[in-house]
Structure formats: structure tokens, C-alpha cells
N, C-alpha and C positions, 0 to 999 in steps of 0.2 A: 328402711335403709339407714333414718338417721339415730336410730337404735343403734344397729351393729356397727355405723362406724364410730360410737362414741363405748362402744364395748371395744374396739379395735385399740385405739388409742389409749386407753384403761390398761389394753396388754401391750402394747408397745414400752409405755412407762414403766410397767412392768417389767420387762426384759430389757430393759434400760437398766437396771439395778438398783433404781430409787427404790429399796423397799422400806429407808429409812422415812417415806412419806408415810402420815398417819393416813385409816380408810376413808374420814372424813373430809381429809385436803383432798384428794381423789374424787370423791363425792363432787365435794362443791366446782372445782374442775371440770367435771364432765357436765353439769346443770350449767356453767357456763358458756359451755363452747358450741358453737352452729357450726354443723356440718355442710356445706355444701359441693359440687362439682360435675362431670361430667361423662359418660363411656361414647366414644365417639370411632365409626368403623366406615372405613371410604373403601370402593374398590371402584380403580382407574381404569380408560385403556386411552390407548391412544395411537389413531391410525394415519399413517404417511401416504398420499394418493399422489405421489408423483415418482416420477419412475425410479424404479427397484424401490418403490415405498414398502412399508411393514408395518406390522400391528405392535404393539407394550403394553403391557399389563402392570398395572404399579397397586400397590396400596398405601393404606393411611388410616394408623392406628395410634389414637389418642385418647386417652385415661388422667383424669385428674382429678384431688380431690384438696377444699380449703378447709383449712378449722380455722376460727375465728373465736377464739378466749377474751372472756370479759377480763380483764386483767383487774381495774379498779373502776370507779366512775369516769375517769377521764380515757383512759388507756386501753385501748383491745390491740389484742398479738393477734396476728395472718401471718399462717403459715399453708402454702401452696405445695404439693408431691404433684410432679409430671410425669407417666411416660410417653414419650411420642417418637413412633418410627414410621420410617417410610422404605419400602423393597419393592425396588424392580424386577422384573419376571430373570434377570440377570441373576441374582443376589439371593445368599444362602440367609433364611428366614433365625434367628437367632434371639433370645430371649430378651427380651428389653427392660434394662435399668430404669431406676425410678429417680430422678433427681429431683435435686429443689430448687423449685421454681420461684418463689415469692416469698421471703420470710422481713419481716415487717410490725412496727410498733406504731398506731393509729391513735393521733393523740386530739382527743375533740373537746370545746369548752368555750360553752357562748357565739361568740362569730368564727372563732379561729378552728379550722382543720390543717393537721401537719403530720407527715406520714417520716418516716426515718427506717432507713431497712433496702432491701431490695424490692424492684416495684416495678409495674409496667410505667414507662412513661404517659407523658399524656401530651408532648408537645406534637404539632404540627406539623413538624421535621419528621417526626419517628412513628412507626403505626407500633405502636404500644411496643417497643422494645424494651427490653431491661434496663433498670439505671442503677446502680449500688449510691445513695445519697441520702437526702434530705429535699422534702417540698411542704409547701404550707398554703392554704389560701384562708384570706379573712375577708369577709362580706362586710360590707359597707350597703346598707340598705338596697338600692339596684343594681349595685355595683360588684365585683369582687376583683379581688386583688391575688397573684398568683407569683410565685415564686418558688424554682428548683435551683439544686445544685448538685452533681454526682463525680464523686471521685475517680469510677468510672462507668462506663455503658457500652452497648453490645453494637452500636454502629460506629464510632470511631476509639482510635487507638487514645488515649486522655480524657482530662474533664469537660463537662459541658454545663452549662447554664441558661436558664430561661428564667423572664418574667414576663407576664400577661397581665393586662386588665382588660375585663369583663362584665357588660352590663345589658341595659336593656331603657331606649330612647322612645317614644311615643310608639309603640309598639315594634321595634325595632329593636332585634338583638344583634349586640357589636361587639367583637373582640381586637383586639392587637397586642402579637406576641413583637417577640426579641428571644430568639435563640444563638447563644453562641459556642464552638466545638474547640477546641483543642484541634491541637494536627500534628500526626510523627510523621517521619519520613518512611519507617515501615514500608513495604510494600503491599502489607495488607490492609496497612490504614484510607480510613475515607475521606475524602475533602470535602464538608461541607459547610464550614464558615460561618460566615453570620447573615442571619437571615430575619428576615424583619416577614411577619403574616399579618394581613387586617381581614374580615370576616366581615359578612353583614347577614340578615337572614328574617322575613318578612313573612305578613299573610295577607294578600289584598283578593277579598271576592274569592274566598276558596280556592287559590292559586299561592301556594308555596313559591318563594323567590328567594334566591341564598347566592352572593356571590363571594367568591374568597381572591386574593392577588398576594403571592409571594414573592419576595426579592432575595437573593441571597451573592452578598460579598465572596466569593471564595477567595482560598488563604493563597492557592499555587501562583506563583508569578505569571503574569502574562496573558492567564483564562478569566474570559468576559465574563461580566453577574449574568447569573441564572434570575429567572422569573417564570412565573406559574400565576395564569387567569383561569380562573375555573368559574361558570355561570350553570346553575340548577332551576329547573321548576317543573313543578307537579300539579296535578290536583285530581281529582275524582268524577268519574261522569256517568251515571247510571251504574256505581258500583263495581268501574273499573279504574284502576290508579295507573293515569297518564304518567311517563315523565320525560323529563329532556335534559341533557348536559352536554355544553360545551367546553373544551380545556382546550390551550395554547400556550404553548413556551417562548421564550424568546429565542429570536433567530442566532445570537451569538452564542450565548454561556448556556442556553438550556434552561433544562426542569432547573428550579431552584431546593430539590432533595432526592434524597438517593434510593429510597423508599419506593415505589413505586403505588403502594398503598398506604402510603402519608398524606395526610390531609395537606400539605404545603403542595402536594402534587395533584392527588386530590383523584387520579382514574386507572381502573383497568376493570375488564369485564375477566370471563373465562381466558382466554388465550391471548387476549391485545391487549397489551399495554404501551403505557410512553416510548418503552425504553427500544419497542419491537423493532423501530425502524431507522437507527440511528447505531453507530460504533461504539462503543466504549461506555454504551449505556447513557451518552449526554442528554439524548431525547433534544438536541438543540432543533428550532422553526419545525414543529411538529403541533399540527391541530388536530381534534378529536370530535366528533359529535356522535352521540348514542341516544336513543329511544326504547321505550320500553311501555310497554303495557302489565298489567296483574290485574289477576283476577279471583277472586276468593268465591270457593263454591262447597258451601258447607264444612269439611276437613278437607277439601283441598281449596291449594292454592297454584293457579296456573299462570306464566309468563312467557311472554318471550321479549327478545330483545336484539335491537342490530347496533352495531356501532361500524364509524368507517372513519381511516385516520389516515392522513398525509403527512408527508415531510420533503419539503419544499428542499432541502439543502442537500437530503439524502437521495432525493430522486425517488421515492419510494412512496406506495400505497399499501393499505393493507381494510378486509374486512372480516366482521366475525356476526355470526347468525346462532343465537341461541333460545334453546326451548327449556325452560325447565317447570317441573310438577314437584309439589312438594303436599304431604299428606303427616294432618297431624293425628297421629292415630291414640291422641292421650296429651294432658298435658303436660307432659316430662315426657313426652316419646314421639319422635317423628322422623318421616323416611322422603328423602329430596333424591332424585331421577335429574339429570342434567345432559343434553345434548347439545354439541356447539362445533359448528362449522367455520373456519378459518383458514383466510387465503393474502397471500403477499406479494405485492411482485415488486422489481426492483430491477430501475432504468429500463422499464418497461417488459421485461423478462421475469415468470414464473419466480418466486422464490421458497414459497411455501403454501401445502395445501394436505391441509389436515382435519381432520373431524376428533372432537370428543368426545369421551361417553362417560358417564360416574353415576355412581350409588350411594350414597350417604344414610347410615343409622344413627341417631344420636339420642341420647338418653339424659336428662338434666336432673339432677335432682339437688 
């Protein structure tokens, strides 16, 4: 595979028009560059058990592939092609465009990394979104030191900025960010303000312990700070991997990020998330706790997992019951089976009651 696609890219240059490149720059090019990526193929359904309920049928088709060019000793170019669709059993199936995903200039030397380009982020606020900027971090022996800024990115309308430091205390790893967002009045824009994260995360007696608490200022006049406790632990018992999580917002302002699979927030399983049980997505006085089991049985790997979440302000309960088997049938090749049962009620009255089902193939290489 990383043959042909370093012969692909040989002919894309090529019909690029560079033919005024000598064969040799071409050479040394392709001996530079790591291919890596992904074929990734979901088929969804998803059934309504309450009355006049229904079945949907959805997919989820994602292809991507990175080159990575040595440019000189300090410098490598990544560049990212995505495609990714999704059709409802609604929707006329339609050939899907490849965009770019991640194009990027990765500058490393001694303690300092600094990336410049378009990029998944890495803050806490955002579960890997887009930022068009500049980030750097320079290590300080146990320490390191972190620093973004993007002129713009894919969760709010303007600029954002963070700085982190991160280390590691008598066995004890610690972070605390500061992110801060830009705000338009847009109707599409997000308010998510400035928000302060501290992290901890331990191993005492084979027992994993990780807790995170966010605060976030928001910009809109008159709406309370948001906050997010999230509490984790795990460990292993005759070669089953226990775990437990707790998460709680605050009663006023809520999640403290809009994400709902952002580490500031920090939960969702298959179908329950923060936002389930709450208007306008605040997730405000809403608690979580989930459990889960794994268990790895040669190429497979078996789970299940329940979570059940309140919201004290909203009147509202909700739970979700999931099975999943996952089978590595190679190591660049495996097929994950997912069933999950979910139910809501609110002010005491039925609100949802649904089952899901998926297939996932994916392929890495």
C-alpha cells in the first residue's frame, strides 16, 4: 500500500505540471515521504420503540490518507485528503469529494516542537477540531510548556488562544490550561469564553485515578460560569478491565464547553450525552455515572457498559445499556459490532426509547 501511494503522489505531481522537476528531486521526495491513513465503513440503524416508532438506516463512509515529507532536518510538511459522508436511508447516495484536511509545517529541534498550518487542535475545550494557526511546546525537563494561537477555527466565529503547562509530580501527572475564544454576534457563532482546565492523573496499587474540573467565564451578558468535574478509575482483575466515571456540571451556567466529546466536558457513551437532558444544549445541574467491563479473548475484545444521568433542573432522567464486540482480524484490520439500548423520561413521562445497532470495518495502514 505504501508503495502505490508514494507512486500516486509521483503522478499527481505529475499532472500538477511540474514537469520542470528533475527525476532525481522526485526520487529523493518520494524516499522522504510516510504514507499513512485510514478506509473506514459504518452501517447504522436506528429504531424508535415508542409509539408510531420506526427503523433508519444511516451510513458512514470515511477515507483518508497523510503524507508526511521530510522537508530538511528540522522541518516535515503533513498534508491530510479526507473524504467523509454520511446518508440517511432518506438521501440520494452521491459521489463524495475529497478535501483537505490538515496541511501543515512541523518544525522540531532540541526541546522545542511548533507546528504552523492547519491542525487538529489539542485543547480541552475542542475534541480535536480544526484551527488555522500556530502552536509550540518546549519541554523543560518534567515539565513542558504549551502554547496556541489560530486566526481561525471550526468551533467559534474568530480567534482563540491557549496556554498549558504540563508535568509530572512524585508520580503524578498534572496539567492546567487557559483557553480563550473570540465571540461574533453571528447567529451561528459559539459562546464559549474563557475557561481555565486543571487535570490530575495517578496509579496507586493497579488502580488508575484521573480527575479533571473546568470553569469557563462566558462572554454573553447575564449567563452564569459553566463548570465540569469529571472523576475516572480503572484497573484490571483476572484480566478484565474494570472502569467507573463520574461527571457533574454546575447547577447554573453548565458544561463548561460545547463539545460534548471535549476533554473540558469530558462524557458521552453511544447515545447519552451531557447535552441529552437539558435545552439549548447547557447540560446545566446534570450528573453522569457509567461502568463498564472489557474483556479481551484472543482477537476479540468483548464489553459492555451502562451509564445513567440525571438533571436535577430539567426534571429529567435518562439511561443507556451497551454491548459491544470488537474482532481484530489483523493488525491494520478490524470489525466492531455495537448494540445499545436507550431510554429518557422527562417530568416523569416517557421521552425517548430507542435501541441501536452498527457495524464498523476499518482498515489502518
Amino acid at each position: 500500500m505504501k508503495k502505490f501511494a508514494k507512486m500516486s503522489l509521483v503522478a499527481a505531481v505529475a499532472v500538477a505540471g511540474l514537469t520542470n522537476v528533475s527525476a532525481s528531486s522526485l526520487e529523493d521526495a518520494v524516499k522522504n515521504t510516510e504514507v499513512s491513513g485510514k478506509v473506514y465503513v459504518e452501517f447504522l440503524n436506528l429504531a424508535t420503540n415508542t409509539t408510531g416508532g420506526s427503523s433508519a438506516g444511516q451510513t458512514d463512509l470515511d477515507f483518508d490518507v497523510t503524507f508526511s515529507s521530510k522537508v530538511n532536518d528540522n522541518v516535515t510538511s503533513v498534508v491530510t485528503l479526507e473524504s467523509d459522508t454520511n446518508y440517511g436511508e432518506a438521501a440520494l447516495t452521491t459521489d463524495s469529494a475529497v478535501n483537505l484536511d490538515t496541511i501543515k509545517f512541523v518544525y522540531t529541534k532540541n526541546a522545542l516542537t511548533a507546528n504552523a498550518g492547519r491542525f487538529s487542535s489539542v485543547s480541552p475545550t475542542m475534541d480535536g477540531s480544526k484551527m488555522e494557526g500556530v502552536n509550540a511546546t518546549y519541554k523543560l525537563g518534567a515539565a513542558s510548556v504549551f502554547g496556541a494561537y489560530s486566526i481561525n477555527n471550526a468551533t467559534t466565529l474568530g480567534d482563540f488562544g491557549e496556554v498549558a503547562l504540563m508535568g509530572s509530580v512524585a508520580d503524578v501527572n498534572l496539567e492546567a490550561w487557559f483557553s480563550s475564544y473570540s465571540f461574533d454576534s453571528d447567529a451561528t457563532s459559539v459562546d464559549m469564553g474563557k475557561t481555565f482546565t486543571l487535570a490530575a492523573s495517578t496509579t496507586i496499587e493497579a488502580v488508575n485515578l484521573s480527575a479533571r474540573y473546568a470553569k469557563t467565564d462566558f462572554i454573553t451578558t447575564g449567563r452564569a460560569d459553566g463548570s465540569t468535574l469529571r472523576l475516572d478509575a480503572s484497573t484490571a482483575v483476572s484480566g478484565i478491565t474494570l472502569a467507573g466515571t463520574y461527571v457533574t456540571t454546575d447547577k447554573d451556567g453548565g458544561k463548561s464547553a460545547v463539545d460534548d466529546d471535549a476533554a473540558a466536558n469530558g462524557w458521552e457513551l453511544s447515545q447519552l450525552s451531557l447535552s441529552d437532558l437539558t435545552t439549548a444544549g447547557t447540560a446545566a445541574d446534570v450528573s453522569v455515572w457509567s461502568v463498564s467491563a472489557t474483556m479481551p479473548v484472543e482477537t476479540m475484545t468483548y464489553q459492555v457498559a451502562y451509564a445513567s444521568a440525571d438533571a436535577d433542573t430539567a426534571d429529567a432522567d435518562a439511561t443507556e445499556l451497551r454491548f459491544r464486540a470488537t474482532h481484530a482480524m489483523s493488525s491494520n484490520f478490524s470489525v466492531m459490532a455495537t448494540y445499545s439500548m436507550y431510554e429518557q423520561d422527562r417530568a416523569g413521562a416517557e421521552f425517548a426509547d430507542q435501541d441501536s445497532s452498527r457495524i464498523e470495518f476499518k482498515y489502518s495502514f
